[in-house]
C-alpha positions, -999 to +999 in steps of 0.1 A: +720+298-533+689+276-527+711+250-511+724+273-489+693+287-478+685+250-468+712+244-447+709+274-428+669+267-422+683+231-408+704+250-385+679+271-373+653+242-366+680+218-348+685+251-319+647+256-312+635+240-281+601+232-279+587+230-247+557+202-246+535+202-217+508+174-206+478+183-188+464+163-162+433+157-151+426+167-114+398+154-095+383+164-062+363+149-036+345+163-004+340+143+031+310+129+035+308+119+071+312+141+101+332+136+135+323+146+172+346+128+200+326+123+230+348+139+258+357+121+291+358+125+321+400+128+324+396+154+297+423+184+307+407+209+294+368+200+287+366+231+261+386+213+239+370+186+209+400+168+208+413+143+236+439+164+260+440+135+290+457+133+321+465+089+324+481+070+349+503+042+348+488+011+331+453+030+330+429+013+306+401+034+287+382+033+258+375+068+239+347+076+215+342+090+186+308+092+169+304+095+130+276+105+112+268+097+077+242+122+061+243+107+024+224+079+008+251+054+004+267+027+033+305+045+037+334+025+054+360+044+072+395+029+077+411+050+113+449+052+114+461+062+145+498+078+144+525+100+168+528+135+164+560+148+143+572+181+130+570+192+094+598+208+076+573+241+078+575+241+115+541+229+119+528+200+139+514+169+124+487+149+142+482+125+107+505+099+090+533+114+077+569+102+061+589+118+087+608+088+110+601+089+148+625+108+170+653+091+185+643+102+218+609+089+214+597+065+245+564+060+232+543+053+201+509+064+201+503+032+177+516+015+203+493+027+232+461+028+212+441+003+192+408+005+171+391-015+143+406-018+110+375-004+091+342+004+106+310+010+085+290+037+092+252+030+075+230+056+054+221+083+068+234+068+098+257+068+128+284+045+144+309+052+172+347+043+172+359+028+199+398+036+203+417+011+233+439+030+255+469+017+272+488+038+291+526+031+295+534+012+323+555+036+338+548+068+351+563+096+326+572+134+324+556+159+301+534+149+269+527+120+245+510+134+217+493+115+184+460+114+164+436+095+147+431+096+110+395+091+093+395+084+058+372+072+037+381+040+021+379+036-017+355+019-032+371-005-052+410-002-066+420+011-098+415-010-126+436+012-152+468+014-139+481+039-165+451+061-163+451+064-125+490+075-126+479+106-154+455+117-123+456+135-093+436+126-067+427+149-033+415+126-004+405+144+023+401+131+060+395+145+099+425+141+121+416+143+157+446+152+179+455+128+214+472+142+238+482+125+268+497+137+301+516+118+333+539+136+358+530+172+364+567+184+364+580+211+352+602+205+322+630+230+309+630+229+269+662+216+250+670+217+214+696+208+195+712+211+160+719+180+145+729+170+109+736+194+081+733+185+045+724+197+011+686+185-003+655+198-026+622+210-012+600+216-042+626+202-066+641+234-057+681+232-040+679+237+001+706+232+027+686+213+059+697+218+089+682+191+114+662+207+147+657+182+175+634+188+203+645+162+228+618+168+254+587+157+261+568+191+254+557+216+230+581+241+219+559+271+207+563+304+187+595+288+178+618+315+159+651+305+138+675+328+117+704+306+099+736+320+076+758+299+059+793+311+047+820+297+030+844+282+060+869+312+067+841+339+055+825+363+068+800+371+036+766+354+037+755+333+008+725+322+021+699+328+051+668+320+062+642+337+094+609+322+102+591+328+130+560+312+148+569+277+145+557+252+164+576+214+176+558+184+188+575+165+217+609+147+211+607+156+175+629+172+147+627+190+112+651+199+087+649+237+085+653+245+046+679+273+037+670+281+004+695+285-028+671+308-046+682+298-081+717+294-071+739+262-077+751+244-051+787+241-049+810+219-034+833+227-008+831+233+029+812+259+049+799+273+080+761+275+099+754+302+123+724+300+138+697+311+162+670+295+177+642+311+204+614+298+221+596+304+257+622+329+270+651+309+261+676+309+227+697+286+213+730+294+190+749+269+171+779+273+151+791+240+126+807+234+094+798+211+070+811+199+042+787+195+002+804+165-024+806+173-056+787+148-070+760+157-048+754+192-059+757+181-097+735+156-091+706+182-070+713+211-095+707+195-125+672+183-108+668+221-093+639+236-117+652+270-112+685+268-123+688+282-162+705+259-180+740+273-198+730+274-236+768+287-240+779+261-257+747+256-278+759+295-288+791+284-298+780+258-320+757+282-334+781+306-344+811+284-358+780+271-381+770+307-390+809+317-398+812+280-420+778+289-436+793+326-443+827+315-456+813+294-479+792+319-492+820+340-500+843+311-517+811+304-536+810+342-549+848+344-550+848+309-573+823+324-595+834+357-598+868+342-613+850+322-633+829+351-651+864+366-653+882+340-670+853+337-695+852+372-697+893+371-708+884+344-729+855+363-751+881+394-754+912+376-767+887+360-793+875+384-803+909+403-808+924+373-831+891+379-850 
């Protein structure tokens, strides 16, 4: 019995999961230098602290920017100057981001504006930035719009390789927004729907659905309700509504659908939506089409998604009817045993 009651502990140790975690250490650091642009004279709207310019063709100017440094230590500042894009939250981004430029993009701001590499800004002391201004050559509708990243520039690099990778590290910067204006003529907004493909926002399954906004404007308080349905369906698997969105000019985003748990699964299928913005709405209708491979591939990275134990369960309970029929030939094989010695004892004691 003492084997048995092995086997069956064995059994019972090789199906517990044990779920190991590994903290991390998280470290946080605070700015220590302030920004104030110094406004021009071009300046759109003089209320606002970022630059909102109207530019003419070829114009050169040179923009300012003072920093201050209030601690006791020499800090250098590394300015990165970048175009505006879209998030996939519907939310403009004036820093560097990993989105690629639209296709209907005329203009880098990288292009049209130049600064120093670094600049060092003494203790307890001041420095202005000097940002180069180009305009384009030619005069142009509607908006350019950019920014400039300040970030503080790390001290020295990492020396422990391993160590830095266990870490998280916040860095925090100012971003001060550059807008640029030519032709005053009114411009009609125009979106459209482009691409639509299976992906994973927060390791978390999402069907994108590409947004373009192929003018040179804002579009604001942007709205969008999507469905998706099997091709042929009328039943909604999934959906999405957000409202107060917001696209920089000649831009996209992927607008997630989310999965909420649920596998992807291949096949083909059909996106309805809705988009509204300044008094005017957009509707699109396209089918698309998810591989197979694709969705085994997202779903098994897809941190909601329970895995299926089933088989695991199986397993489990072929072992548990093995384990149990050998207990029983075990008692059956003994309990002939004590018979046979039992018939033995009687017929010797009856020739006695």
């Amino acid at each position: 019995m003492k084997s048995i009651l092995k086997i069956v502990c064995m059994i019972v140790f090789l199906f517990t999961i044990i779920d190991v975690s590994q903290m991390k250490q998280v470290k946080a650091s605070e700015l220590n230098f302030s920004v104030t642009t110094v406004i021009p004279r071009n300046q759109i709207d003089q209320s606002k602290s970022y630059f909102d310019l109207k530019v003419k063709p070829s114009q050169k100017q040179t923009l300012q920017i003072l920093l201050r440094n209030d601690t006791n230590r020499q800090i250098v500042i590394e300015p990165q100057v970048h175009t505006a894009t879209t998030n996939v939250n519907g939310v403009v981004e004036y820093g560097k981001t990993e989105e690629k430029k639209d296709s209907t993009l005329k203009y880098k701001m990288e292009n049209l504006i130049k600064t120093n590499k670094d600049v060092t800004i003494p203790a307890k002391g001041k420095k202005i930035l000097s940002l180069h201004l180009t305009a384009p050559e030619k005069r142009f509708d509607g908006w350019l719009a950019g920014g400039i990243t300040l970030q503080e520039k790390e001290k020295e690099p990492k020396e422990n390789k391993k160590e830095a990778s266990l870490s998280i590290e916040n860095k925090y910067s100012y971003v001060v927004a550059i807008l640029l204006s030519g032709n005053s003529t009114k411009i009609i907004p125009k979106l459209q729907l482009n691409k639509i493909e299976p992906s994973q926002l927060n390791a978390r399954n999402v069907i994108q659905a590409e947004i373009q906004n192929v003018k040179p404007m804002y579009v604001n308080k942007m709205s969008v309700k999507a469905k998706i349905m099997e091709k042929g369906s009328r039943e909604v698997l999934y959906q999405a509504d957000k409202k107060d969105m917001q696209m920089a000019p000649n831009s996209h985003f992927r607008f997630p659908v989310p999965l909420n748990g649920q596998k992807l699964q291949a096949g083909t299928y059909t996106l309805d939506m809705t988009a509204q913005s300044m008094n005017k709405t957009w509707h699109w209708t396209k089918d698309f089409t998810i591989d197979a491979e694709i969705a085994k591939e997202l779903n098994q990275k897809d941190v909601t998604i329970e895995t299926d134990y089933t088989w695991m369960y199986v397993v489990l309970g072929i072992g548990l009817i093995m384990i149990a029929l050998g207990i029983l030939l075990l008692f059956i094989r003994k309990k002939r045993k004590r018979n046979i010695h039992s018939d033995e004892e009687n017929q010797s004691s009856f020739h006695a």
